[in-house]
C-alpha positions in Angstrom: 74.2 57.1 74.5 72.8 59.8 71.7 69.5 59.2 70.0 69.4 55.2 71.1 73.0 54.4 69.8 75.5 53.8 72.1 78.7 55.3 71.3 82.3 55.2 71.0 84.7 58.1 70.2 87.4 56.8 68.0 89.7 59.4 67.9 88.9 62.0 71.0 91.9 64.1 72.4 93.3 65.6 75.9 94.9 68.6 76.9 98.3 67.4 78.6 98.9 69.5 81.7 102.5 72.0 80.7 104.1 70.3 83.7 103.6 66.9 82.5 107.2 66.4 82.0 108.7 68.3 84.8 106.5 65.7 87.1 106.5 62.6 84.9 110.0 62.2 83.4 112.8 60.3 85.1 115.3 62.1 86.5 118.1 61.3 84.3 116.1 63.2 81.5 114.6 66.3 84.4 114.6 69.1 82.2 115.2 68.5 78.8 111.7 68.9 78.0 109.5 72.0 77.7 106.2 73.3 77.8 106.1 77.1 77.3 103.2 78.9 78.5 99.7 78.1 76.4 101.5 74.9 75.6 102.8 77.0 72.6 106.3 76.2 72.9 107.3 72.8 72.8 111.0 72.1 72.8 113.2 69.2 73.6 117.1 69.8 74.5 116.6 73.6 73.1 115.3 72.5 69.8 111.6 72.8 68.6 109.7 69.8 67.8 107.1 71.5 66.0 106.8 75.0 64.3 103.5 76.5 65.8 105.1 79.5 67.6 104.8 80.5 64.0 101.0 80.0 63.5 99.3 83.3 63.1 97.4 82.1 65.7 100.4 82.1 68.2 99.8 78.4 68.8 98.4 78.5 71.9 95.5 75.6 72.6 93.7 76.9 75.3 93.9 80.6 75.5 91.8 81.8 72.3 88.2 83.2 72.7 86.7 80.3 70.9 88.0 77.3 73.0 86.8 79.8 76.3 83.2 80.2 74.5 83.1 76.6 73.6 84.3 74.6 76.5 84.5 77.0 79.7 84.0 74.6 82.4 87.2 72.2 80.6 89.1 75.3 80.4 89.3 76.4 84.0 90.0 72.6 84.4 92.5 72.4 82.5 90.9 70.1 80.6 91.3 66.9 83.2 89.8 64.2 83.2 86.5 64.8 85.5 85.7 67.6 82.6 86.6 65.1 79.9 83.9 62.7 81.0 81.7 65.7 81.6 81.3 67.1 78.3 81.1 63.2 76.9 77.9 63.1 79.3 76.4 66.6 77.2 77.8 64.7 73.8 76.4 61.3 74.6 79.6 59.4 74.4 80.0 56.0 75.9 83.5 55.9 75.5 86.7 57.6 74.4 90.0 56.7 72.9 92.3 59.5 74.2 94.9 60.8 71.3 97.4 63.5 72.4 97.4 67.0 72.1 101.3 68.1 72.8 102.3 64.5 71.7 101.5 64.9 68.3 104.6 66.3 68.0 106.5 66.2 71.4 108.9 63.0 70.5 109.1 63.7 66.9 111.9 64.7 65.4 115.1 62.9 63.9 117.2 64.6 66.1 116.0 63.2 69.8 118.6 60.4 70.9 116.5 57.0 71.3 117.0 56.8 75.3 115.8 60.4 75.8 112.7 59.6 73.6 111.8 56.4 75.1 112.1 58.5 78.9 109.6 60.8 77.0 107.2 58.4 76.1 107.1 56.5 79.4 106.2 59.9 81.2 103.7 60.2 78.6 102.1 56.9 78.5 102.5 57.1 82.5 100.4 59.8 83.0 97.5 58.7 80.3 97.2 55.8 82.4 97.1 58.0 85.7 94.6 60.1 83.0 92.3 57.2 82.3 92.4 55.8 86.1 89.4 58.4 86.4 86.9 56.1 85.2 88.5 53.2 83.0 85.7 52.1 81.5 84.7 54.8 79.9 88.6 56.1 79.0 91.2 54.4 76.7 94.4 55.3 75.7 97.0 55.3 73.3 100.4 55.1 73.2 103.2 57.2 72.2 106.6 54.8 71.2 110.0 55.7 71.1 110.1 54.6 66.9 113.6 56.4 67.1 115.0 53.0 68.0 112.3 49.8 66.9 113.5 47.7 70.0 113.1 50.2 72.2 110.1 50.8 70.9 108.7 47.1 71.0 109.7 47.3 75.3 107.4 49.9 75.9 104.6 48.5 73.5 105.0 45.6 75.7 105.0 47.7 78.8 102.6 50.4 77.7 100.2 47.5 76.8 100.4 44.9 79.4 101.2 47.1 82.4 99.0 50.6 81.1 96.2 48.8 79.1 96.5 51.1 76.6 95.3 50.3 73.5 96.6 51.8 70.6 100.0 52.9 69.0 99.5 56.8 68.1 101.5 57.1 64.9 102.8 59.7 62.7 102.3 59.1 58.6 105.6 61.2 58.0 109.0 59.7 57.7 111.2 60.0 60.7 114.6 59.3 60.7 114.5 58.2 56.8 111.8 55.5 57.6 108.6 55.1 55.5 105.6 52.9 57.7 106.9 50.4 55.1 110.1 50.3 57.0 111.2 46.7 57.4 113.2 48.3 60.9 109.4 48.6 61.9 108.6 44.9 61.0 109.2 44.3 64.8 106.8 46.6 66.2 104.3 45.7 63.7 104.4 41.8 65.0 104.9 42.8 68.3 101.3 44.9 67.9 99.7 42.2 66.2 100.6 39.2 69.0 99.3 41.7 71.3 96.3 43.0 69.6 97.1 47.2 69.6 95.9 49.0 66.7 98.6 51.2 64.8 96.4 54.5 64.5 97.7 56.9 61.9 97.1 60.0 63.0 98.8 63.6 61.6 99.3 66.9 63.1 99.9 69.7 61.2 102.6 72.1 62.6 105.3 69.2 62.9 109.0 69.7 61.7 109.4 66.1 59.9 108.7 66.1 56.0 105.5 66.6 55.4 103.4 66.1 52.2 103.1 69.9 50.7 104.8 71.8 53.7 106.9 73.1 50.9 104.7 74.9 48.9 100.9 75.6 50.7 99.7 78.6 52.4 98.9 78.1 56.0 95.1 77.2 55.3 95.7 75.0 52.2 98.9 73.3 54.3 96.4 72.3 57.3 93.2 71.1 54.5 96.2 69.2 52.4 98.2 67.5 54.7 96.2 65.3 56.6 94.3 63.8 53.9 97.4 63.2 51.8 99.7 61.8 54.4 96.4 59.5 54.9 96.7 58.4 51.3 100.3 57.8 51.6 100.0 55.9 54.5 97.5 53.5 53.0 99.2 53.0 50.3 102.0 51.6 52.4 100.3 49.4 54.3 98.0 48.2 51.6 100.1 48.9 48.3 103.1 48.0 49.6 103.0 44.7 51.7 102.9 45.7 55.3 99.3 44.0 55.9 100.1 41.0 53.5 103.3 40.3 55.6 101.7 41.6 59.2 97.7 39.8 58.2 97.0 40.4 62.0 97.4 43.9 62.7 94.6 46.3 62.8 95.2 49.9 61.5 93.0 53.1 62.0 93.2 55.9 59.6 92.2 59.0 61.6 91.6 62.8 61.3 91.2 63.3 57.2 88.1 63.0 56.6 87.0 59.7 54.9 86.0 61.1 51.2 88.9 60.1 50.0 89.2 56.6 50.6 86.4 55.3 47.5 88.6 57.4 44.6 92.2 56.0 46.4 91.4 52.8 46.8 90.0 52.3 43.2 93.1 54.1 42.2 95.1 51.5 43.5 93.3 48.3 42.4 93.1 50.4 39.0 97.1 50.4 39.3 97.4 47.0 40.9 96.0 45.3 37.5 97.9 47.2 34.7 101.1 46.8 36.6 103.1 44.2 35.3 104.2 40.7 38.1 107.9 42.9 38.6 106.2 45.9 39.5 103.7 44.5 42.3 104.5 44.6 45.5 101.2 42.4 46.9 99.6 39.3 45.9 95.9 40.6 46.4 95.0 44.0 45.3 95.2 46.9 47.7 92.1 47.2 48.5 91.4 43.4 49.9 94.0 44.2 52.4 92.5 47.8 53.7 88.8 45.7 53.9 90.4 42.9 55.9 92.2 44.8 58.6 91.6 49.1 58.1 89.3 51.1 59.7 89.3 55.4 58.6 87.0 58.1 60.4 84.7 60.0 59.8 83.3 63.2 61.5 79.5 63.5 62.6 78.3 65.7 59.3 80.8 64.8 56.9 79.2 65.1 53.3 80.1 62.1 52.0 80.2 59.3 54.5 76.7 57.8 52.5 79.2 57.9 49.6 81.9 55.3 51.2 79.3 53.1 52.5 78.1 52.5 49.4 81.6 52.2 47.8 83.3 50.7 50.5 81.2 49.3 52.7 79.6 50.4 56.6 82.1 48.1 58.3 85.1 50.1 57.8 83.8 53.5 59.4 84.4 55.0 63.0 83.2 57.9 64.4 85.3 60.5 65.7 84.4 64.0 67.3 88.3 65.5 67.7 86.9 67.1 71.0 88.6 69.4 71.7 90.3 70.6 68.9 89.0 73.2 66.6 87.2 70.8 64.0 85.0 70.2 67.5 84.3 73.6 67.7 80.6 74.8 66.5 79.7 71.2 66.8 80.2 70.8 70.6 77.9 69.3 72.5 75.1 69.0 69.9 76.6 67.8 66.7 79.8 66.2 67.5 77.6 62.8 67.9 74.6 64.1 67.1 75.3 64.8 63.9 75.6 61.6 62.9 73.8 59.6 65.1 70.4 61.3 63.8 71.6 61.2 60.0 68.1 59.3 59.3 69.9 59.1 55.5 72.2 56.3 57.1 70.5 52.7 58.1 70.1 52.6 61.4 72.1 49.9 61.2 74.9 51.6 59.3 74.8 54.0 62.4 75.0 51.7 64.8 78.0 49.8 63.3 79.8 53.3 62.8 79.3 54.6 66.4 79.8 51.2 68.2 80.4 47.7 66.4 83.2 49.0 64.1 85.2 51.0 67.3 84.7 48.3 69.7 86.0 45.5 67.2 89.1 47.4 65.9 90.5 48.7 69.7 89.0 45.7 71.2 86.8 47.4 73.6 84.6 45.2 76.0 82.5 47.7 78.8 79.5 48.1 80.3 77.5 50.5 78.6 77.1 54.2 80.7 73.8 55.0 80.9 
């Protein structure tokens, strides 16, 4: 708990281990994944699957002076899971929902045949589960699929979810293998989620080798500040804009990592849209935005300027709280502000906060636990 609330961390991440795949794949596919030292190459049959080897920070995650200053005791861990629920216990984190760190980008790419990415993403959802079997009240996963082939896909959703618990999809805004998240090949997976209650969590990653909103044209500073927030705004408006959630009315989507500014100015764009376009154009009964209200949920980061700003335009139920720990926005934050930053914003309700940092989390990855005290 952190000043009286308790809390949920929407959108926390892990470290995976550089010999996650040499232990955790099945021998058929032994080899044809690797982890380069630092975690900062990440290849699959020879091929990169994302370009940060060409970062000027070398792409490294746990090497550089700031991640040693900021978490030491999770770095000579190697950030497992015993120092995971260690620095929640300094944040005052109830509970976390565990997003990857390598598997942002480690199954996606067009190239990787549908059987070797589906071995990839039962080592990977293996191991989280092994991950979370520290304390699993307090740690919940989520999912990597194999979304090179849908039906492949759907078996491990149902494996991943019934067998695992795991309780979300992690999932890429950017098209892969010529598929928008409008996709009808994905209508499948979608009504496979919703039957079983896992949220689709959009979540980008900067440094990946699928298109990418601006990759084409940004520096590497404006590339990282651009690309998640626009992918975000893509992504909404295929669910909402484009008739995902009026076909799929039970799934639950989470809009992660981007900051939540945005989201007043693009969904009034799109009602704004919605009306002047003419009955040929629409793609949706209801306007956009009735479908984000009835089954979205975006984060926001203890501190952000302008979370007051999508209460009042959006509304307090639609907000999560999420503290990246222990990526780099975590940084300077960690331990005091990640939570705390928003849990003592006395310029929130404290019934605003209390939605944000437990009511709205717990409903959208259905999360029932005993509180840690």
């Amino acid at each position: 708990m952190r000043d009286g609330f308790r809390v949920i961390d929407a959108d926390r991440h892990i470290m995976e281990p550089e010999d996650l795949y040499d232990r955790y794949l099945e021998p058929q596919f032994k080899g044809r994944v690797y982890i380069g030292p630092g975690r900062k190459q990440r290849m699959v049959d020879g091929r990169p699957v994302s370009d940060n080897v060409n970062a000027p920070s070398g792409g490294g995650m746990t090497l550089g002076s700031a991640y040693q200053a900021c978490y030491p005791e999770a770095v000579a861990a190697d950030f497992d899971a015993a120092s995971n629920v260690h620095d929640m216990d300094r944040e005052g984190v109830d509970v976390a929902v565990l997003f990857p760190t390598l598997g942002l980008y480690i199954m996606w790419a067009d190239f990787i045949e549908p059987a070797l990415s589906a071995g990839i993403c039962r080592a990977y959802n293996n191991w989280l589960a092994d991950y979370c079997s520290y304390d699993t009240e307090r740690l919940k996963g989520v999912m990597l699929l194999p979304l090179q082939d849908p039906r492949l896909a759907c078996d491990e959703l149902r494996r991943a979810s019934r067998e695992l618990g795991l309780v979300g999809i992690f999932w890429r805004p950017n098209i892969l293998c010529g598929r928008t998240l409008a996709s009808p090949d994905y209508y499948p997976v979608y009504e496979l989620a919703s039957e079983l209650g896992v949220t689709v969590c959009i979540h980008e990653g900067a440094r990946t080798v699928l298109p990418q909103a601006g990759n084409d044209r940004y520096s590497e500073f404006t590339r990282h500040a651009a690309c998640h927030p626009l992918e975000q705004m893509l992504a909404v408006g295929n669910f909402c804009g484009d008739g995902v959630l009026e076909r799929f009315p039970e799934l639950k989507v989470a809009h992660l990592e981007a900051g939540c500014g945005w989201l007043p100015f693009w969904l009034d764009r799109l009602d704004e849209h919605w009306e002047r376009a003419s009955d040929r154009v629409k793609t949706t009964r209801e306007l956009p935005s009735t479908y984000f209200k009835r089954q979205c949920m975006i984060s926001t980061e203890a501190g952000e300027e302008f979370v007051e700003d999508v209460v009042k335009h959006v509304g307090d139920d639609y907000l999560v709280m999420a503290t990246d720990y222990p990526h780099p926005d975590a940084i300077g934050k960690f331990p005091d502000l990640t939570v705390g930053a928003l849990s003592g914003n006395e310029e929130l309700p404290a019934e605003t906060r209390r939605k944000i940092l437990w009511d709205n989390p717990a409903k959208l990855y259905g999360i029932k636990v005993a509180v840690h005290a």
